[in-house]
C-alpha positions as CSV (number, residue, x, y, z in Angstrom):
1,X,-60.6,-82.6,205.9
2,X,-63.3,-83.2,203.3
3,X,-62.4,-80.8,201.2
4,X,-58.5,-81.4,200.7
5,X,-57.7,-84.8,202.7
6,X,-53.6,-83.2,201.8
7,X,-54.2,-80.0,202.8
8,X,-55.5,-81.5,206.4
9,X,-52.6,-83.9,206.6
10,X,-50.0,-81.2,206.2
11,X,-52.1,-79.3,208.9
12,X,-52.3,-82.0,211.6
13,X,-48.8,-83.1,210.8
14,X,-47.0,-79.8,211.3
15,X,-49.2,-77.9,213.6
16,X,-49.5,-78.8,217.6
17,X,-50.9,-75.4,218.6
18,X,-52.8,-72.0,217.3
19,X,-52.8,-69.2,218.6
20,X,-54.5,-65.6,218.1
21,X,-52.4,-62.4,217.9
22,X,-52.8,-58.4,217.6
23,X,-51.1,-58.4,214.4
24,X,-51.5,-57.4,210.6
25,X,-50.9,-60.8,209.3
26,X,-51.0,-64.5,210.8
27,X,-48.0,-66.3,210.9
28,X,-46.3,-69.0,212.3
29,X,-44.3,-69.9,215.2
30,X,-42.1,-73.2,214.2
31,X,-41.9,-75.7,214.8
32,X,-45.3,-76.8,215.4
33,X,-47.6,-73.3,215.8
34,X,-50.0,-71.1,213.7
35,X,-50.4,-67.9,214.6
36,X,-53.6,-66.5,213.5
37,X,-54.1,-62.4,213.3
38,X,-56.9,-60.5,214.7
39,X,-57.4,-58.8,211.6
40,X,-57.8,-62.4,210.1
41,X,-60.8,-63.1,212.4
42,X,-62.5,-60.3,212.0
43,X,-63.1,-61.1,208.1
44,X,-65.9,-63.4,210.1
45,X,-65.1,-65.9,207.2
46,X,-64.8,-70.0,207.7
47,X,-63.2,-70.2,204.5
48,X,-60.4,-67.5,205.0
49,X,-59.8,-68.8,208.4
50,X,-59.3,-72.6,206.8
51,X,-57.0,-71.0,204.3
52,X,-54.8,-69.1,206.5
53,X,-54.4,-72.7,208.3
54,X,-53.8,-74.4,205.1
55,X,-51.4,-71.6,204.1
56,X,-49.5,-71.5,207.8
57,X,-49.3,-74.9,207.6
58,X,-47.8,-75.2,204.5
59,X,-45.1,-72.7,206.1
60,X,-44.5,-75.0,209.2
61,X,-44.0,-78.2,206.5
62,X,-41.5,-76.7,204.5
63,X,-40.1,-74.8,207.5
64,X,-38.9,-78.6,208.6
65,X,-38.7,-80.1,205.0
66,X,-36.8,-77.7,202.8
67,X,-34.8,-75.3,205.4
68,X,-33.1,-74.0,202.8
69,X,-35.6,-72.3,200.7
70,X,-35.2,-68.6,200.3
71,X,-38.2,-66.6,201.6
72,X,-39.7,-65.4,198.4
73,X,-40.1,-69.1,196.9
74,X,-41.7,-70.4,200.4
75,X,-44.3,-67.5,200.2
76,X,-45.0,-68.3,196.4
77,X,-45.3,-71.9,197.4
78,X,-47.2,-71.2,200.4
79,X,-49.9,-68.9,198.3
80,X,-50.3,-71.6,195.8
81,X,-51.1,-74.0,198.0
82,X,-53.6,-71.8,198.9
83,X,-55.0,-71.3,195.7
84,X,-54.9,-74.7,195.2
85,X,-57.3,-75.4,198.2
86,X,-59.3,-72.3,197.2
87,X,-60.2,-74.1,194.1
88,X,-61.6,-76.8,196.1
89,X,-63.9,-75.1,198.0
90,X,-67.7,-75.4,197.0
91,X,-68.6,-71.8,197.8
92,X,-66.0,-69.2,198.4
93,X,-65.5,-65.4,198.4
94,X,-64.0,-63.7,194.9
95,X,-61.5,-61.6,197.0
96,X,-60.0,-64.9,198.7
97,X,-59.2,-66.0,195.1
98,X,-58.4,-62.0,194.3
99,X,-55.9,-61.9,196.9
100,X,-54.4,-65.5,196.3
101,X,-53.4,-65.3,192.8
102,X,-52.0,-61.2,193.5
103,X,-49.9,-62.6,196.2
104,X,-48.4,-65.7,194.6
105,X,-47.7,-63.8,191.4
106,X,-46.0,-61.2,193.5
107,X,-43.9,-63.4,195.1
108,X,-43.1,-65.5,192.1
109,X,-41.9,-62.2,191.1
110,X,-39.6,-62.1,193.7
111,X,-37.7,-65.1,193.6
112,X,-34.2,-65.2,192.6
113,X,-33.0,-67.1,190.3
């Protein structure tokens, strides 16, 4: 909420409920529900945990906002979201920012034309 007042407003408009699951990566369950993985916990880190909410939540906004979008451009959108909020934080872990800017250049990659 301090850090990105957006980032929270996107979260506690478009997500009701969170909940944990045995699987590789978190995800959502639209309309209104994160789904955050095991594997996810276990990194023990506050700021990965706040950025796989920010990132979800992203997923559940546009999920009712731009139904359209192919799947590719709502990942890229969704990791540079992430990034963005990255940036924000004070102190944060290299391989959060590592993975963010692999993943959204992979996915920009990706998208069609």
């Amino acid at each position: 909420k301090e850090t990105d007042s957006a980032s929270y407003e996107i979260l506690v408009n478009n997500c009701k409920d969170i909940e944990f699951a045995l699987t590789p990566y978190s995800s959502t369950h639209p309309p209104n529900t994160i789904v955050i993985s095991v594997r996810d916990m276990r990194t023990r880190s506050v700021n990965n945990i706040a950025c796989v909410l920010v990132h979800e939540s992203l997923h559940l906004h546009l999920h009712k906002n731009k139904p359209g979008l192919q799947p590719e451009e709502e990942e890229y959108l969704s990791y540079v979201h992430e990034y963005n909020f990255i940036c924000k934080l004070k102190s944060v872990e290299d391989w959060l920012f590592k993975n963010a800017i692999n993943m959204l250049l992979y996915h920009k990659s990706l998208i069609k034309d």
